[in-house]
C-alpha positions in Angstrom: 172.7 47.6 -14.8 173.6 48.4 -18.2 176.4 46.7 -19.9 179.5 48.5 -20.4 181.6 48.6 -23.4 185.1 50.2 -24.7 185.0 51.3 -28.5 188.3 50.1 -30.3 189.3 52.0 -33.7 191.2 49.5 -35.3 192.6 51.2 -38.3 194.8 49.1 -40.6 196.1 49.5 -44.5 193.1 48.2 -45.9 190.3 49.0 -43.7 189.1 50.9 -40.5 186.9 49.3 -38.1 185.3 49.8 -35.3 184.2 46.8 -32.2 182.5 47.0 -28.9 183.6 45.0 -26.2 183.1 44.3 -22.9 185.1 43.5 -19.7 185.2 40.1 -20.9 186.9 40.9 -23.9 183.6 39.7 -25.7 182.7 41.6 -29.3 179.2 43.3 -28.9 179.3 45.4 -31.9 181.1 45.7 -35.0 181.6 47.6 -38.3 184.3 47.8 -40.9 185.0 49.9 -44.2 187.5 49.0 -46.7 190.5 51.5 -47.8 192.9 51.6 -51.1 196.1 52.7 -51.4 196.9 54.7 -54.9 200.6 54.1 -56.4 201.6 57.0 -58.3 204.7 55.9 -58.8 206.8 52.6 -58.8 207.8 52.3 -55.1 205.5 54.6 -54.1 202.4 53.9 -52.0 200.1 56.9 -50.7 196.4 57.0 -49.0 194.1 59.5 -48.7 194.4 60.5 -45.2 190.9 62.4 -45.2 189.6 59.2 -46.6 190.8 57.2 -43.6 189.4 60.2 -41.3 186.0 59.9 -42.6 186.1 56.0 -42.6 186.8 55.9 -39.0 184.5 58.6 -38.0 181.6 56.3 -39.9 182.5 53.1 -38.7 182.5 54.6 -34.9 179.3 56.0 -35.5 178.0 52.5 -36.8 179.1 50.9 -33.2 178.1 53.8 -31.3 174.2 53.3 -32.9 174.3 49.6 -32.5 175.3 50.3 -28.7 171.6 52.6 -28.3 170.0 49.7 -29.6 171.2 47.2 -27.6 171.3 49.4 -24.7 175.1 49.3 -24.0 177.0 51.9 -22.0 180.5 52.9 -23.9 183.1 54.1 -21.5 185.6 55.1 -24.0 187.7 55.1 -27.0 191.0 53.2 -27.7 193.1 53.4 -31.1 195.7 50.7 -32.8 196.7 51.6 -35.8 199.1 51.1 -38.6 201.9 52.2 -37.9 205.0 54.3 -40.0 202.2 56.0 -42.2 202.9 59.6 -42.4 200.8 62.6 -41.9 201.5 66.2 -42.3 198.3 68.7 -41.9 198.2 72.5 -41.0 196.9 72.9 -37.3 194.9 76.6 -38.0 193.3 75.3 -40.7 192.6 71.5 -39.7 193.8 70.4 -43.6 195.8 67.4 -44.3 198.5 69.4 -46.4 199.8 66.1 -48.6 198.8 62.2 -49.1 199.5 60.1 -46.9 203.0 58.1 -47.3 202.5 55.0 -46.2 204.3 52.6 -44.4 205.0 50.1 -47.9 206.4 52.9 -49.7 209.7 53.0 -50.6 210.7 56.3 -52.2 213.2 57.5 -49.6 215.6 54.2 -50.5 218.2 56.1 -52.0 218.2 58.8 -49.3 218.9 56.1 -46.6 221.5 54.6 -48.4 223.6 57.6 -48.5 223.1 57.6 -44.7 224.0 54.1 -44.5 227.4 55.0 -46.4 228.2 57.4 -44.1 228.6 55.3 -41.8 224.9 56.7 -39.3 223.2 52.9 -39.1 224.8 51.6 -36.3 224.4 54.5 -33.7 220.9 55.1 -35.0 220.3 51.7 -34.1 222.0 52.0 -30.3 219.7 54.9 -30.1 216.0 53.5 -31.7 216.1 50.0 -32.2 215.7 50.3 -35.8 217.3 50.3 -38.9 218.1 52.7 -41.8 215.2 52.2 -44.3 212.1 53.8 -46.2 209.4 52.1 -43.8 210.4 54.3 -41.2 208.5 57.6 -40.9 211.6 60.0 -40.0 212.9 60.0 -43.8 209.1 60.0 -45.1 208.6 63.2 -42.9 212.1 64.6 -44.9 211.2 64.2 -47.9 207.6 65.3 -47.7 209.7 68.7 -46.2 212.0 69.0 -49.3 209.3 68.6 -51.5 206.2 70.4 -51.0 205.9 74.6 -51.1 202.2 73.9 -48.7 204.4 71.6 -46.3 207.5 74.2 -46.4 204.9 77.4 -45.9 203.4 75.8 -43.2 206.4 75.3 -41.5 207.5 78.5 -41.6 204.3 79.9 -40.4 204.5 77.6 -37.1 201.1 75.6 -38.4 202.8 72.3 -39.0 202.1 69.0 -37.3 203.3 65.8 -38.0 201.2 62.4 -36.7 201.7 58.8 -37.6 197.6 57.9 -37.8 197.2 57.0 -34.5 198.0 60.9 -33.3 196.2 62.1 -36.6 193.3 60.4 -36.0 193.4 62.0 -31.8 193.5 65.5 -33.2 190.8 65.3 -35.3 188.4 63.2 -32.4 189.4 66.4 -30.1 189.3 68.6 -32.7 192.9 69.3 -32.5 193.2 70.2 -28.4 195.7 67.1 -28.2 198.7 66.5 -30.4 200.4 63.3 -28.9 201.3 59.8 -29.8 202.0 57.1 -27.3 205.5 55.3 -26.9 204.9 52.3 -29.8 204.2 54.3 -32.2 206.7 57.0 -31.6 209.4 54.2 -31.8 208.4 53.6 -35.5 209.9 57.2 -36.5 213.4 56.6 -36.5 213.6 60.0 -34.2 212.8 58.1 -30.5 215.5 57.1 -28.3 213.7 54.1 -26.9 215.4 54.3 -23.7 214.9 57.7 -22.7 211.4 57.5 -24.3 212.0 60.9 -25.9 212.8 62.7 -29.2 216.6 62.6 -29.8 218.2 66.0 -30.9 220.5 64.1 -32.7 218.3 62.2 -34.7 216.2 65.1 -35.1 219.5 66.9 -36.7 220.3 64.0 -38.9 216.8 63.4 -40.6 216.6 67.5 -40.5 213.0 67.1 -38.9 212.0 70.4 -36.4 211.0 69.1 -32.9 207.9 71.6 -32.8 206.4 69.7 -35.9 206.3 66.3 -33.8 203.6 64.9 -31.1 203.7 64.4 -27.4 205.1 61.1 -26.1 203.3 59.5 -23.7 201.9 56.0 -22.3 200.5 53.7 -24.2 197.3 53.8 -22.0 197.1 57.4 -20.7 194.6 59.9 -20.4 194.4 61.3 -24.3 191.8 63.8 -23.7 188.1 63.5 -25.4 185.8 63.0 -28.3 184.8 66.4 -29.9 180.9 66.2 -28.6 179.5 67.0 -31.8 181.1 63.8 -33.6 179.3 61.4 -31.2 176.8 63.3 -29.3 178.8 62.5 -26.1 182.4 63.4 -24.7 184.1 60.0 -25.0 187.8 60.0 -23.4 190.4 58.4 -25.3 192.3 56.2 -23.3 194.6 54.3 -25.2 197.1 54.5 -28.5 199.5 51.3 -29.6 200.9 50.7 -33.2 198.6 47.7 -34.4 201.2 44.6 -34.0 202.0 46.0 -30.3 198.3 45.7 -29.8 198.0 41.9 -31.6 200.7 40.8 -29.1 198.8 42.1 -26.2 195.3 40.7 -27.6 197.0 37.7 -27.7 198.3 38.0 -24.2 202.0 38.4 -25.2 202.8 40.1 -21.7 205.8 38.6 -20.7 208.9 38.2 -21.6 209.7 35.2 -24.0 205.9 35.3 -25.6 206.0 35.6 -29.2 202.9 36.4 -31.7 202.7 36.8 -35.6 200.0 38.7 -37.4 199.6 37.8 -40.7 197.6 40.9 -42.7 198.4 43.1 -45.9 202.4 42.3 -44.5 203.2 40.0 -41.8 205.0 41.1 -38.1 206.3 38.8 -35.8 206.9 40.0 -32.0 208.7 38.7 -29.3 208.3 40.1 -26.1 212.0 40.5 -24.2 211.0 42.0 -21.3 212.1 45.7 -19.6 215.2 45.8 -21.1 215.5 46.5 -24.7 217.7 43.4 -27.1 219.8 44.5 -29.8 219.8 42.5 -32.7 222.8 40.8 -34.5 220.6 39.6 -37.1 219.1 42.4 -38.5 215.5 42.5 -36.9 214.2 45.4 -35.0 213.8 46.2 -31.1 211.0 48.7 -30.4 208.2 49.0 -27.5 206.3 46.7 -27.2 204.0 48.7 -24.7 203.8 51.3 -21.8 201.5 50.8 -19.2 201.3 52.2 -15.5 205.1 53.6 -16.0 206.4 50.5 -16.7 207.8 50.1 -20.7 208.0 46.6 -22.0 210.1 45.8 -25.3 209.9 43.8 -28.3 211.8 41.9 -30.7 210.2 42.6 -34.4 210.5 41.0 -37.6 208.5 43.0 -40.4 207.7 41.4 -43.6 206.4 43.6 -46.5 204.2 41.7 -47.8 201.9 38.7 -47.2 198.0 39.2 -47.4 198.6 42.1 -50.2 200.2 39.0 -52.4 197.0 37.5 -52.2 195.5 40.4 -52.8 197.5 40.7 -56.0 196.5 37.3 -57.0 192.7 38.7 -56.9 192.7 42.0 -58.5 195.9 42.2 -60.9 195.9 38.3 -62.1 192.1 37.3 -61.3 193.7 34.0 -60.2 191.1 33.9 -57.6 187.6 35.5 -56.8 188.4 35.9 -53.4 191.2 35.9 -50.7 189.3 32.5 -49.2 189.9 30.5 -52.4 193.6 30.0 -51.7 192.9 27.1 -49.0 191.0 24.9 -51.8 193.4 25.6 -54.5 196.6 24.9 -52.1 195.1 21.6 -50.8 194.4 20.3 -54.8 197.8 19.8 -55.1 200.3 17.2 -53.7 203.4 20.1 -53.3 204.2 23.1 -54.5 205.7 21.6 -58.1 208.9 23.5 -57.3 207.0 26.8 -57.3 208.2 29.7 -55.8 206.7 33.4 -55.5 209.5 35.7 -54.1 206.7 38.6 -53.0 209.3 41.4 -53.1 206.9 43.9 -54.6 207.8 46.6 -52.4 211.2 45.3 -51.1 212.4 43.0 -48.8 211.6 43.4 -44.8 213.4 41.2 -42.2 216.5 40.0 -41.8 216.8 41.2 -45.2 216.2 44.6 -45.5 217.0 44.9 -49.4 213.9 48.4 -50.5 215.6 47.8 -54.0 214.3 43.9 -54.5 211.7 43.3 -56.8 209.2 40.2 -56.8 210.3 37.2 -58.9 208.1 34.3 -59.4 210.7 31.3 -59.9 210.3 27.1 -60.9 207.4 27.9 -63.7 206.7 25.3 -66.1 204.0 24.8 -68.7 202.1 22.8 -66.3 201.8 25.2 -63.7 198.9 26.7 -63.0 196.6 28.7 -61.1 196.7 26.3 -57.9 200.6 26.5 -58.0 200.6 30.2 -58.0 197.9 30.6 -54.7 200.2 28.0 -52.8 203.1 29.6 -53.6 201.6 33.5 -52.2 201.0 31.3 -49.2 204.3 29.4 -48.9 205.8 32.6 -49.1 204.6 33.8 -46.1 205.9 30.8 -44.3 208.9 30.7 -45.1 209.5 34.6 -45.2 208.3 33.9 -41.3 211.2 30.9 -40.8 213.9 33.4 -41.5 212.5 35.6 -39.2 212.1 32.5 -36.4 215.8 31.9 -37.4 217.3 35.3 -37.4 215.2 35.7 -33.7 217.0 32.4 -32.6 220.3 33.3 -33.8 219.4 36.4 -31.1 219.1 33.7 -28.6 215.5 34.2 -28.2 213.7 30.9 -27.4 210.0 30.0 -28.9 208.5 27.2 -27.9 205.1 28.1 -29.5 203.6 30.5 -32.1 200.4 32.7 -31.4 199.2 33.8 -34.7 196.2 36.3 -36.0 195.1 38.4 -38.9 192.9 38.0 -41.4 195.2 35.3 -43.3 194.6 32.6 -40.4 191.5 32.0 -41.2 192.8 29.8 -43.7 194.0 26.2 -41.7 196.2 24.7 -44.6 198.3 27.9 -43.8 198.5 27.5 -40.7 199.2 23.7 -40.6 201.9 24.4 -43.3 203.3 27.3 -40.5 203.7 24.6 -38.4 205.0 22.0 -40.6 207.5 24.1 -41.6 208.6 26.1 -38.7 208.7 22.7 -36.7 206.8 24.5 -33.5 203.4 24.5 -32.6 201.3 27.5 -33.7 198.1 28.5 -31.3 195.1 30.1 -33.4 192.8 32.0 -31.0 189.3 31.5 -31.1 188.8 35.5 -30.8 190.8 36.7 -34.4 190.4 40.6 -33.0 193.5 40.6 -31.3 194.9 44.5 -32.2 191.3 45.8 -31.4 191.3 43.9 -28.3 194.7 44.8 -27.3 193.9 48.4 -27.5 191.0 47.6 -25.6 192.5 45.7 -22.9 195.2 48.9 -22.5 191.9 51.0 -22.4 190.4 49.0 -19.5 193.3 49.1 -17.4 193.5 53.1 -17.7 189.7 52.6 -16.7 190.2 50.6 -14.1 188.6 47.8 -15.1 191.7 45.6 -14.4 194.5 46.5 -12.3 197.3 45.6 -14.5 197.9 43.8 -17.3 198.2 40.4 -15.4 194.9 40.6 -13.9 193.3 41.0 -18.0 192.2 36.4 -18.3 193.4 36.6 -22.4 191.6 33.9 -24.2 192.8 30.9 -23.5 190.5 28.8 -26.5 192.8 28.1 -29.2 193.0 25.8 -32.2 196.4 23.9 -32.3 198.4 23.0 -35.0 201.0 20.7 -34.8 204.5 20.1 -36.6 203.6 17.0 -38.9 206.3 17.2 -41.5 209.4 15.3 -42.0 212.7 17.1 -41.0 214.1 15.6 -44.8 210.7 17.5 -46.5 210.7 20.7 -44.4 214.6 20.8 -45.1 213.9 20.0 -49.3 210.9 23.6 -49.2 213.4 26.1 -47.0 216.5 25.3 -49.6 214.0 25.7 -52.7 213.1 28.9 -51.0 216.6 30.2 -50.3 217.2 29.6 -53.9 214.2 31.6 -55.1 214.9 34.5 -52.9 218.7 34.4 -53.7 217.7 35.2 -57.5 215.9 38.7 -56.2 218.8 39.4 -53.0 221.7 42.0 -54.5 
């Protein structure tokens, strides 16, 4: 019998791939193309939305020939993607009508300031979960509206659709018979009521946003239609959609309540699974779904940082501190602490518990012996302790944690994740499989398929490297107040 094999798009910031796995959660196939974002302006990040189209189209077909070769049997298709990026195309004429806004960008901070000062945040958080602020898509999608004629024509002539790139990416694999989303990434728009699992009228109203422009809600696993033959030669059905850090807690098998995961990428997102019922924040973190599978809707706890792989990507391409992202760990090690060092990486703002769009990035403690060692550690510190006031804010919420599951391209680097643990004073859990949004998707694809009844009959991977807290409370107190002086110089 032929082996059998569920194709998971993974589409992130800075690249799309595509894997192959099997029932065992095992990675047959793989291929990945890198993206760029362009930054017209300052606060402004866009992509090429025809770009990411075609680079997920290629990588697909990459998997798909590797699975002729090896003689594997692919079922179906399942998307994560990032999430908040907004799309706008004209249905007739299949034509992305603007760039792409992405999820970084920050040129609707003014607009939701106004809203703030008139007094909207607080319902608009009973109703989504969320916050008022640019990473949202609902005020992307408003301004987009206000200020292009192609967008506004299009409107008027009935032919406009909006998509975060999850649903973007299902219109153009079904060659636009299915406009939908699924419920994660839906409750990234500002314009869900996460309870009702629908579009709010209200919010719709208050962003100014038409209804007909939006996507289908459904399940995160559901029946999406299929694959435009003449892509890959055969009529795949899509079978699963989740925002990309919904799908990292579920690779990492974050399916109950109390489970809590944090992927560490271009920005870094720690979830918390709470269970059926939805947790309002006092602390200024987010609620949204964490999945919806088999009519049953599981939420989340969220705390979004801006940016934490792209300041090490900073380091390589603006600075040339490094020749590559994997040089940080040798650098970081060289030296005995940080020498007072800190990098505040509010380059595009400040996410969780923070939410400040107008900070800027401050690099604090120099002196004329600090050097390019000091300035890798500190883009990593950052990250950890961006992550503690995260861990604290979730506490202060009266969630528990008694261990940290973490993924992404940044934990491939150990002295990070030692210093994660050192610092946040639990133990943090690195998978042996570091494909845990693909997988996730995956897994939500197999249950729709019927390869596992529910979510609790999927066996996660249970191989995981542990780090351990090995840091003095007197030390880990010393770093946290250094940082909390560092970011106090950037806070308003």
């Amino acid at each position: 019998m032929r082996q059998q094999a569920i194709l998971s798009v993974d589409q992130g910031t800075s690249s799309s791939r595509a894997l192959l796995f099997n029932r065992d959660g095992k990675v047959l196939a793989v291929a990945q193309q890198e993206l760029d974002c362009v930054y017209p302006e300052q606060g402004w990040v866009e992509q090429d939305a025809e770009l990411i189209w075609l680079s997920v189209l290629k990588v697909c077909r990459q998997v798909l020939a590797q699975a002729v070769q090896l003689g594997i049997e692919v079922l179906g298709v399942s998307i994560s993607n990032q999430r908040e990026t907004t799309v706008l195309w004209h249905k007739a004429k299949d034509k992305v009508l603007v760039p792409a806004i992405v999820w970084q960008d920050r040129r609707t901070a003014d607009y939701c300031q106004q809203l703030k000062d008139q007094g909207h945040e607080e319902w608009v958080q009973q109703k989504t979960g969320l916050l008022l602020d640019p990473y949202f898509s609902a005020s992307k999608i408003q301004w987009l509206l206000r200020h292009n004629t192609e967008v506004q024509q299009a409107l008027a002539d009935n032919e406009l659709a909006f998509g975060t790139i999850d649903s973007f990416l299902l219109w153009r694999l079904t060659s636009g018979q299915v406009h939908a989303t699924d419920t994660t990434n839906a409750s990234r728009t500002l314009l869900l009521n996460i309870q009702s699992l629908n579009w709010d009228k209200e919010l719709l109203q208050l962003f100014d946003v038409p209804e007909q422009i939006l996507p289908q809600v459904r399940q995160s696993a559901d029946s999406y239609g299929f694959c435009d033959t003449r892509l890959f030669g055969l009529a795949l059905p899509v079978l699963a959609l989740v925002g990309d850090q919904q799908a990292a807690a579920l690779g990492q098998g974050c399916i109950s309540a109390g489970s809590l995961k944090s992927t560490y990428g271009t920005g870094c997102f720690a979830l918390l699974n709470t269970g059926c019922s939805p947790l309002f924040s006092k602390h200024r973190l987010l609620t949204t779904v964490a999945f919806t599978v088999q009519g049953q809707t599981c939420y989340a706890l969220e705390g979004a940082i801006f940016v934490a792989g792209a300041a090490v990507k900073w380091l390589r391409d603006q600075l040339s501190v490094i020749q590559q992202a994997s040089d940080t760990e040798a650098l970081a090690q060289s030296l005995p602490d940080n020498g007072g060092v800190y990098l505040v990486p509010a380059f595009t703002g400040l996410g969780a518990p923070h939410w400040q769009p107008e900070a800027r990035a401050a690099l604090v403690g120099m002196t004329l012996g600090t050097g390019k060692a000091h300035l890798a550690r500190a883009a990593l510190e950052a990250v950890v302790y961006q992550t503690a006031d995260l861990l604290a804010a979730m506490l202060a919420d009266g969630a528990k944690a008694e261990q940290l599951k973490i993924d992404g391209g940044m934990v491939a680097n150990n002295w990070l994740c030692q210093h994660l643990a050192d610092v946040l004073n639990v133990p943090v859990l690195k998978p042996s499989q570091n494909e845990a949004s693909a997988y996730g998707a995956a897994v939500l694809a197999g249950v729709a398929l019927g390869w596992f009844e529910s979510l609790a009959d999927v066996s996660f991977c249970a191989e995981a490297q542990e780090f351990v807290p090995q840091m003095s409370a007197e030390k880990r107190q010393q770093l946290l107040s250094g940082w909390q002086n560092a970011l106090a110089s950037v806070l308003a």
